[in-house]
GUBALUM-960755 format. One record per residue (C-alpha): residue number from 0; residue in three letters; x, y, z. Coordinates in pm, 1 decimal, always signed. Layout:
// residues N
nr, rest, X, Y, Z
NUM, ALA, X, Y, Z
...
***
This chain:
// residues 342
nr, rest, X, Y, Z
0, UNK, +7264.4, +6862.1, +1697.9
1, UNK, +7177.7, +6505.5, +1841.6
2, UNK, +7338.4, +6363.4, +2176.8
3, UNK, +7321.3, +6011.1, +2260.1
4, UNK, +7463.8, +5810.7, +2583.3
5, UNK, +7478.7, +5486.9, +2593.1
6, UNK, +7658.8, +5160.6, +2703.8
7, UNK, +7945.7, +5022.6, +2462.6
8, UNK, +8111.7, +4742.6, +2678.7
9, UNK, +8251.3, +4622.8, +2981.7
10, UNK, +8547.3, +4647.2, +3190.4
11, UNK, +8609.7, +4369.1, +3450.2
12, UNK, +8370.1, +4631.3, +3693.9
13, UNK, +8353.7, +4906.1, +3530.1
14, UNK, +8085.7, +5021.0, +3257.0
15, UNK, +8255.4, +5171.0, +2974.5
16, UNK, +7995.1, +5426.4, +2837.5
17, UNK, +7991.0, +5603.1, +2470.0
18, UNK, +7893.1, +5962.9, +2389.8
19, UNK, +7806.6, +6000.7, +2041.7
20, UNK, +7752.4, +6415.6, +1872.1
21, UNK, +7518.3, +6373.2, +1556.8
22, UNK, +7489.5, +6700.4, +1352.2
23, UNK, +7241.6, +6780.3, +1070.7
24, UNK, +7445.4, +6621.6, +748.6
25, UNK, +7453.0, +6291.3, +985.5
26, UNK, +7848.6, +6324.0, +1110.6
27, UNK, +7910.6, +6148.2, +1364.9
28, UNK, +8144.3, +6132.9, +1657.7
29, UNK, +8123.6, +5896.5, +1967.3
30, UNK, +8375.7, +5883.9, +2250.6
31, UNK, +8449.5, +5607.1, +2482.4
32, UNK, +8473.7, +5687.3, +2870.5
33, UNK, +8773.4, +5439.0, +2876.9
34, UNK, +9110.6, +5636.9, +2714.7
35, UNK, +8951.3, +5921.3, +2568.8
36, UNK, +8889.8, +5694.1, +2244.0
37, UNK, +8798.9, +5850.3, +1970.3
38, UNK, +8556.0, +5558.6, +1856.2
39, UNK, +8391.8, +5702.0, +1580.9
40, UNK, +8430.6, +5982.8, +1340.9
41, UNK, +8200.9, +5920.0, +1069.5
42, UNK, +8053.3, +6110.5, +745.6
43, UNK, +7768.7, +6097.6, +464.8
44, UNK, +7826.2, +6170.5, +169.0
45, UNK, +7510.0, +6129.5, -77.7
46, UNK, +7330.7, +5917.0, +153.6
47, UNK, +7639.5, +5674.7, +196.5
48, UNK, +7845.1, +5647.8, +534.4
49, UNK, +8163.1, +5674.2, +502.6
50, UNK, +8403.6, +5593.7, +862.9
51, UNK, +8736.5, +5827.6, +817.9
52, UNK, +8922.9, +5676.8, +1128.6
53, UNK, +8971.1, +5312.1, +1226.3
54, UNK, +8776.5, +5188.7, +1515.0
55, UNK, +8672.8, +4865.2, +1699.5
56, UNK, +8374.4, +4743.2, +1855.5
57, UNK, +8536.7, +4665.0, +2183.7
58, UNK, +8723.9, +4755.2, +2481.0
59, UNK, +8909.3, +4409.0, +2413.2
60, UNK, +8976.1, +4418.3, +2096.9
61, UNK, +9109.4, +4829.7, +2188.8
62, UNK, +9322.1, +4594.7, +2474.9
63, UNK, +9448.9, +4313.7, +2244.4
64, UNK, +9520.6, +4533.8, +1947.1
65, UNK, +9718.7, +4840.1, +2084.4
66, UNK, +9923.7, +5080.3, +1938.9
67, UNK, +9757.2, +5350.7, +2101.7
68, UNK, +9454.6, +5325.0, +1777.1
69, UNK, +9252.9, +5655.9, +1810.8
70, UNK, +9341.6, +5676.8, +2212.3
71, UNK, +9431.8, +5986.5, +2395.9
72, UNK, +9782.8, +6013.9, +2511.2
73, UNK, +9984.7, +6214.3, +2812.2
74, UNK, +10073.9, +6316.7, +3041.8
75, UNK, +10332.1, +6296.3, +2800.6
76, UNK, +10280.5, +6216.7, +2426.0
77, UNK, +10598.9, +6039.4, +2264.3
78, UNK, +10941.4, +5920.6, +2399.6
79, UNK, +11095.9, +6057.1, +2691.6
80, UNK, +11476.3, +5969.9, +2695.7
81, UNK, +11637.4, +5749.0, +2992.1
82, UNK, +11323.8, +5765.9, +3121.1
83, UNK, +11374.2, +6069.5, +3330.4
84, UNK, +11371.5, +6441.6, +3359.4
85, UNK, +11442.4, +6779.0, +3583.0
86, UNK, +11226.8, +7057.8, +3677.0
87, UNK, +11341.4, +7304.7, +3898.4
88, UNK, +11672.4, +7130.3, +3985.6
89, UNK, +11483.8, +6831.3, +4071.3
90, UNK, +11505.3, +6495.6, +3909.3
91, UNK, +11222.2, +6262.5, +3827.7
92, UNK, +11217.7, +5887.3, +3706.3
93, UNK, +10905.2, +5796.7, +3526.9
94, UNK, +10801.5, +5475.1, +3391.5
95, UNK, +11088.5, +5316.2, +3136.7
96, UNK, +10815.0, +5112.4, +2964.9
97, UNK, +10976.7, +5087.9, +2620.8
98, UNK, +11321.1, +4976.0, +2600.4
99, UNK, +11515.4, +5247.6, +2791.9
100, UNK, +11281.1, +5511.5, +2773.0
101, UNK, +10929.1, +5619.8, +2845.0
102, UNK, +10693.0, +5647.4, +2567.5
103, UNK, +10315.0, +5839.7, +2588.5
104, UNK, +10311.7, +5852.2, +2948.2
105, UNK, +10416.3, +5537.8, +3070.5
106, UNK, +10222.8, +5200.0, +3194.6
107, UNK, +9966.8, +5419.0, +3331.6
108, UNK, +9910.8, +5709.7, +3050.5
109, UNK, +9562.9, +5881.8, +2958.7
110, UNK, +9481.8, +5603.9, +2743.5
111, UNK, +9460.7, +5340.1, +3027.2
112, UNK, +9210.6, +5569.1, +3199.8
113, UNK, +8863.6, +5575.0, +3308.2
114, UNK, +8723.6, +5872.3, +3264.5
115, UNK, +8370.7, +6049.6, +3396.4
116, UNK, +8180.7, +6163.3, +3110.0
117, UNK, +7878.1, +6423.5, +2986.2
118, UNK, +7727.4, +6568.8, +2686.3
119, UNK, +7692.5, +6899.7, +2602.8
120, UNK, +7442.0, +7038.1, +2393.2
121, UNK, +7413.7, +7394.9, +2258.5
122, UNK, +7215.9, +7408.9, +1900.0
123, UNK, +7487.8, +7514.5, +1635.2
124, UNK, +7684.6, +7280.4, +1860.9
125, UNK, +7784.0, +6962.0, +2115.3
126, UNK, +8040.4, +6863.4, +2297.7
127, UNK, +8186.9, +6569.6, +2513.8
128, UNK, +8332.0, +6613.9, +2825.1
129, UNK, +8582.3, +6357.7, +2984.3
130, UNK, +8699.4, +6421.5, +3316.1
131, UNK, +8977.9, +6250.5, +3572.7
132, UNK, +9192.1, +6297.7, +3846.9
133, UNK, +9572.9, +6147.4, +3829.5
134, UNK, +9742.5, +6164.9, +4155.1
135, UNK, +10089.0, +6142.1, +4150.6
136, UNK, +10131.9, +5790.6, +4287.9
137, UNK, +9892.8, +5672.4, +3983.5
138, UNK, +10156.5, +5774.5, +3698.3
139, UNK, +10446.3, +5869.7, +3872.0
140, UNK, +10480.4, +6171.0, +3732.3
141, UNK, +10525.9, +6425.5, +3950.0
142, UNK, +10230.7, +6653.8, +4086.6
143, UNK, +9891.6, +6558.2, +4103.3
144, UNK, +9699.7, +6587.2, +3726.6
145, UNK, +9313.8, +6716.2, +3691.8
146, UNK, +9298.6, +6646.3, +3345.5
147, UNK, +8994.4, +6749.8, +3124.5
148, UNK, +8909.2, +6629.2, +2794.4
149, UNK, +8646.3, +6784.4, +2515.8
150, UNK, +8537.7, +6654.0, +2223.0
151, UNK, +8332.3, +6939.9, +2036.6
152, UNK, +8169.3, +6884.4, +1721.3
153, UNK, +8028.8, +7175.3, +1498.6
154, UNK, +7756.2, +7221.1, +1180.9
155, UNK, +8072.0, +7281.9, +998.3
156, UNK, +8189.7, +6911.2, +1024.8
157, UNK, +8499.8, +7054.3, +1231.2
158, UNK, +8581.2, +6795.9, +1566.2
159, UNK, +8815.3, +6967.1, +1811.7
160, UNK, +8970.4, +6831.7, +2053.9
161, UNK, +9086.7, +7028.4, +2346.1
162, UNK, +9299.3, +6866.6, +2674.3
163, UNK, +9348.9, +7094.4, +2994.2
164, UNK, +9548.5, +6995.2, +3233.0
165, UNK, +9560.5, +7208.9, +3558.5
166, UNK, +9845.8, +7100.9, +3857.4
167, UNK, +9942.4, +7131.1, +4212.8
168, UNK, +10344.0, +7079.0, +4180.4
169, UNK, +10565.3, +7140.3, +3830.9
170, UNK, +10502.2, +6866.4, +3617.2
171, UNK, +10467.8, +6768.4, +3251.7
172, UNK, +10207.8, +6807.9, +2998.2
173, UNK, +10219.5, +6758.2, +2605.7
174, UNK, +9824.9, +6488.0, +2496.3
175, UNK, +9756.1, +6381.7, +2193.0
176, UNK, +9455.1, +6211.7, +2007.7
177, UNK, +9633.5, +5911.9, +1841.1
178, UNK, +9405.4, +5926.7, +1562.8
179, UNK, +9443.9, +5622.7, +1262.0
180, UNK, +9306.5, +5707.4, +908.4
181, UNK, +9194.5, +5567.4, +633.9
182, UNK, +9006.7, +5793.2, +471.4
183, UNK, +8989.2, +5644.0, +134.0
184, UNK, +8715.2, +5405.2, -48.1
185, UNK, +8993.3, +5103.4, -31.5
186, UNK, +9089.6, +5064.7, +339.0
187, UNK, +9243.6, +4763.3, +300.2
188, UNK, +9575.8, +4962.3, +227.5
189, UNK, +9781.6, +5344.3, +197.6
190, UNK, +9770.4, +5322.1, -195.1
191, UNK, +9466.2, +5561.1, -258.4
192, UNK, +9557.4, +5826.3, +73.8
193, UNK, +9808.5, +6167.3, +48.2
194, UNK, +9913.5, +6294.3, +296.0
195, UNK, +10042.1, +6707.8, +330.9
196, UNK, +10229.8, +6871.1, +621.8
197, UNK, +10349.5, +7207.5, +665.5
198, UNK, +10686.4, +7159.6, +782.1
199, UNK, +11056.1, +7159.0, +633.9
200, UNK, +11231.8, +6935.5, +896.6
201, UNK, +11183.8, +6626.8, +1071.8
202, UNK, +11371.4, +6485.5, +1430.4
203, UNK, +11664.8, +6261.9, +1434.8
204, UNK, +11615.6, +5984.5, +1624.5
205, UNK, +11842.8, +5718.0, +1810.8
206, UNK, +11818.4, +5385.3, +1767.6
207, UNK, +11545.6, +5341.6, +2009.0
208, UNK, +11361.8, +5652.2, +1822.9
209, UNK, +11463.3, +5876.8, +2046.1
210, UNK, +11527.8, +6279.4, +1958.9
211, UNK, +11897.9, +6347.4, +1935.3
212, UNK, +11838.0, +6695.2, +1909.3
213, UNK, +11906.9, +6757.1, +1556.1
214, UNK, +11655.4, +6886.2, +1294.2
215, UNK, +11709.2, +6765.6, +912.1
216, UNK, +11598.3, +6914.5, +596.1
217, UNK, +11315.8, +6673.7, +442.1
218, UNK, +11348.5, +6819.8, +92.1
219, UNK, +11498.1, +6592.5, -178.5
220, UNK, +11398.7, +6259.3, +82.6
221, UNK, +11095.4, +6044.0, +100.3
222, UNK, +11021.7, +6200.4, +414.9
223, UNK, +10922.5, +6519.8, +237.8
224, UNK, +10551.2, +6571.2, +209.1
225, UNK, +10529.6, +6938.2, +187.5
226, UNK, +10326.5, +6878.1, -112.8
227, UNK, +10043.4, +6624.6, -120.6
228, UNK, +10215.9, +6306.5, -150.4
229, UNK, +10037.0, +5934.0, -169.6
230, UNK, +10176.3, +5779.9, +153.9
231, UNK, +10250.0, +5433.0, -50.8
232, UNK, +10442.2, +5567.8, -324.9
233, UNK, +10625.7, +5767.7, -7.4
234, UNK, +10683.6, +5459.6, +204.5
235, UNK, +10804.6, +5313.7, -156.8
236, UNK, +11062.4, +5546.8, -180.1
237, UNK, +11177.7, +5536.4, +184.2
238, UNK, +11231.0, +5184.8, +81.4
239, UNK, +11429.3, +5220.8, -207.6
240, UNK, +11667.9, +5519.5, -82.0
241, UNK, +11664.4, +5404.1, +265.1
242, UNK, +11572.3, +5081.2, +370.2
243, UNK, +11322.9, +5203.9, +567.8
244, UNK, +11007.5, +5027.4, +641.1
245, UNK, +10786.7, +5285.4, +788.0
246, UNK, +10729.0, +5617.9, +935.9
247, UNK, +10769.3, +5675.2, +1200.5
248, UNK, +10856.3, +6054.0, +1258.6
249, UNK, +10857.1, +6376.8, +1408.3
250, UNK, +10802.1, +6716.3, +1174.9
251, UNK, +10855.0, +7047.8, +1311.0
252, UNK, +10524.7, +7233.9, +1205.2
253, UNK, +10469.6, +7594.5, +1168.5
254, UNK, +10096.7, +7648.1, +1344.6
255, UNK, +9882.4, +7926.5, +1210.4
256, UNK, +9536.2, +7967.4, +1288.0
257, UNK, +9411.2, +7988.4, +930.6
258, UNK, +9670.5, +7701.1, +795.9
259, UNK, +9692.3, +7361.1, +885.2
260, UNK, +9983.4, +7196.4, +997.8
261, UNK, +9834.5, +6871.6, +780.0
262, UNK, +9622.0, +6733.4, +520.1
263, UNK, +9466.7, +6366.6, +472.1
264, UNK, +9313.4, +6285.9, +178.4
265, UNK, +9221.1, +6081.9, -82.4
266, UNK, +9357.0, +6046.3, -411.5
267, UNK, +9041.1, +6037.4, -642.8
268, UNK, +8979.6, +6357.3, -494.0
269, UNK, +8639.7, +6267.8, -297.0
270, UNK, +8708.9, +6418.6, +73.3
271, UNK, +9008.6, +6550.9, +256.4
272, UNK, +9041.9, +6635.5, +651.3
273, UNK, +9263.9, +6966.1, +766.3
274, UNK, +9406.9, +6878.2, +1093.2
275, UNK, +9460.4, +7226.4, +1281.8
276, UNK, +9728.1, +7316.1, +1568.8
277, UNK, +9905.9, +7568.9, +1725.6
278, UNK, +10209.1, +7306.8, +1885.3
279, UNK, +10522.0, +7288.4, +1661.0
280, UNK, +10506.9, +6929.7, +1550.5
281, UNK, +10324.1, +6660.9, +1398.4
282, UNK, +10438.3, +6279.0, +1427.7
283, UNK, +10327.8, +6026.0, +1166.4
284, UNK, +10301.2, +5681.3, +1180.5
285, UNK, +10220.1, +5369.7, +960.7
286, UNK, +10062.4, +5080.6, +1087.1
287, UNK, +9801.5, +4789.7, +1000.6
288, UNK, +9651.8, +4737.6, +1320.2
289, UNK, +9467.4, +4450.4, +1218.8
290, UNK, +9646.2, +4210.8, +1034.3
291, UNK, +9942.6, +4054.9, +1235.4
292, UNK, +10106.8, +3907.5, +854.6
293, UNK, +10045.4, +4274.5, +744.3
294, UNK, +10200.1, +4449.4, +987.4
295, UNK, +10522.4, +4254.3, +936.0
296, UNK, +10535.0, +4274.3, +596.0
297, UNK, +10481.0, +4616.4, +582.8
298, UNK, +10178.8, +4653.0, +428.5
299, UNK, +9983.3, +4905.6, +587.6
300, UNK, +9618.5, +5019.1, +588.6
301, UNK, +9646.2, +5324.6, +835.5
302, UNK, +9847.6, +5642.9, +905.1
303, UNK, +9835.6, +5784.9, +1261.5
304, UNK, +9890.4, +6143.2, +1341.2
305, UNK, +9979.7, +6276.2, +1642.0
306, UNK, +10021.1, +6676.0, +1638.9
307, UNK, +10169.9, +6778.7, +1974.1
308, UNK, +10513.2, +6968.3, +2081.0
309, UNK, +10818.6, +6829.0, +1920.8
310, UNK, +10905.0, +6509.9, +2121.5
311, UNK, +11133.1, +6489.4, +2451.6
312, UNK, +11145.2, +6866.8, +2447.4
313, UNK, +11220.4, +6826.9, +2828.6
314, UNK, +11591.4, +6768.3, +2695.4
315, UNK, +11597.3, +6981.9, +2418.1
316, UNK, +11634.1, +7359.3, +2402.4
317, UNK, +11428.3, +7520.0, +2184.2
318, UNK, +11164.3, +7255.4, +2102.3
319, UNK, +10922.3, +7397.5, +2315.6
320, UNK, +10728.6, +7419.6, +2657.9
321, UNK, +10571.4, +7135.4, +2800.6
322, UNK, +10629.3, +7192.3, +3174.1
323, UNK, +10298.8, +7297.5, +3369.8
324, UNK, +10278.7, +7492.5, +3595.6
325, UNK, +10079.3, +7481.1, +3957.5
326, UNK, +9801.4, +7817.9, +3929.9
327, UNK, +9870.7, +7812.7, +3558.1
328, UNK, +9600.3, +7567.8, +3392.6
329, UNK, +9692.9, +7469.6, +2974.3
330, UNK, +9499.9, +7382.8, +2690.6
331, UNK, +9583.7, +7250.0, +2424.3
332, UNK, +9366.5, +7214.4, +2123.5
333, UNK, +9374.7, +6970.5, +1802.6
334, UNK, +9096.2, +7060.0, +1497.7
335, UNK, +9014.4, +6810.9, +1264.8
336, UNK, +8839.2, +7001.9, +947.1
337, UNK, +8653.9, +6749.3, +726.8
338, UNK, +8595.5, +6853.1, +374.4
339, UNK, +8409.4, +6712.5, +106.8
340, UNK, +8563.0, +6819.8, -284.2
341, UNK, +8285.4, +6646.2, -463.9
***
């Protein structure tokens, strides 16, 4: 494995540095020490490079662009209803910085950070390590955050992703890596990328996308992609039955260790990338990031997953645990498998 540290750009002050894992078929991951970004995440396939994720060549252009592209999210990933929540008996108001709820953790979420960074190298091997300290009074969640994030890459082409968040008073915790793919020879749209996940039921949402609670059955919609489905011809049919536009959506996922809870790939059968995690949902979302005329047209040139626990679970029996604990440090850990069928 190859390490390399160096200086991408610059931050009013601040130095934003990038960490970049190189193993011995040349795939390559780099970091950014601003947002947890997942900058790079590139492959080589006879001799050619081929990028699987969007990225951009600065901070500013990361600024100007948004939508969270390839950022890591929390404390909380996703919308939190009104806003608000209780632990313990006692309330909390958190930033309402969408509308009139709070969506991946607010004005001042992971992806706004600046993070303390080094490489680690160990042969077979190497990982990134991003580091940071939230106090309370930076997020307004509550309890103070020490929040650790590690990018590992293997000899296997396999990037992990692991966030551990350790507290000092109840609080919440559900990151994400907002990754965008393209991972297709045409990325100026969705028309050549499928797209699998193992799950048979998707959230309803409120008008400002917000969980009602209710699970519905995908099969017989366009939202069903329980079997390798091209995300155009999808987003073609959400048009026609729906009048939808885009997805935009939470699945409940069943995790297993040997089974992924979704698939990217491409459909002339050249490369595919497993996407591994033991949380009970994945959310999708379609998006040109790019292209302003795009974008609102609804032409679209990248899908972002987001695999995390099912959204606003604070409110929601039974769609899991996100509340940490003080003396009780989580992880939890996203595995992107890249696979190459010819």
């Amino acid at each position: 494995m190859k390490t390399k540290v160096s200086v991408f750009d610059q931050l009013g002050e601040t130095t934003v540095m990038r960490y970049t894992l190189i193993n011995t078929q040349q795939t390559r991951v780099s970091v950014l020490s601003h947002g947890g970004i997942l900058q790079e995440f590139v492959v080589c396939e006879h001799g050619v490079e081929r990028s699987l994720i969007w990225s951009l060549p600065s901070i500013a252009d990361y600024r100007r662009i948004g939508l969270s592209l390839c950022q890591s999210i929390g404390r909380v990933a996703g919308r939190i209803g009104g806003a608000g929540f209780t632990i313990d008996g006692r309330h909390h108001q958190i930033d309402m910085n969408e509308q009139h709820h709070s969506l991946h953790g607010g004005y001042h979420g992971f992806n706004t950070l600046d993070f303390s960074g080094e490489v680690v190298n160990h042969g077979d091997q190497a990982s990134v390590i991003l580091k940071h300290r939230i106090l309370a009074t930076d997020d307004h969640y509550p309890g103070n955050l020490d929040l650790q994030i590690k990018f590992t890459l293997d000899e296997n082409n396999r990037l992990t992703v692991s966030y551990t968040g350790a507290t000092d008073a109840p609080t919440l915790f559900n990151p994400t890596c907002h990754v965008y793919w393209n991972v297709t020879d045409d990325r100026t749209s969705l028309k050549q990328q499928w797209l699998q996940i193992n799950g048979e039921r998707r959230l309803q949402v409120d008008q400002e996308k917000v969980p009602t609670g209710e699970k519905v059955a995908v099969d017989q919609t366009a939202y069903d992609f329980r079997h390798p489905q091209c995300v155009q011809t999808a987003l073609d049919n959400l048009a026609n039955t729906t009048g939808g536009v885009e997805f935009d959506d939470a699945y409940e996922v069943t995790a297993a260790a040997d089974q992924p809870v979704a698939i990217v790939g491409d459909t002339s059968g050249q490369r595919q990338v497993k996407i591994y995690s033991k949380r009970n949902s994945m959310v999708i979302y379609t998006a040109d990031p790019f292209n302003a005329e795009n974008e609102a047209a609804h032409r679209y040139n990248a899908l972002a997953t987001e695999a995390q626990t099912l959204p606003d679970a604070i409110h929601h029996p039974g769609f899991g645990k996100i509340v940490l604990w003080p003396d009780a440090p989580v992880t939890h850990t996203i595995s992107y498998q890249y696979e190459s069928l010819k």
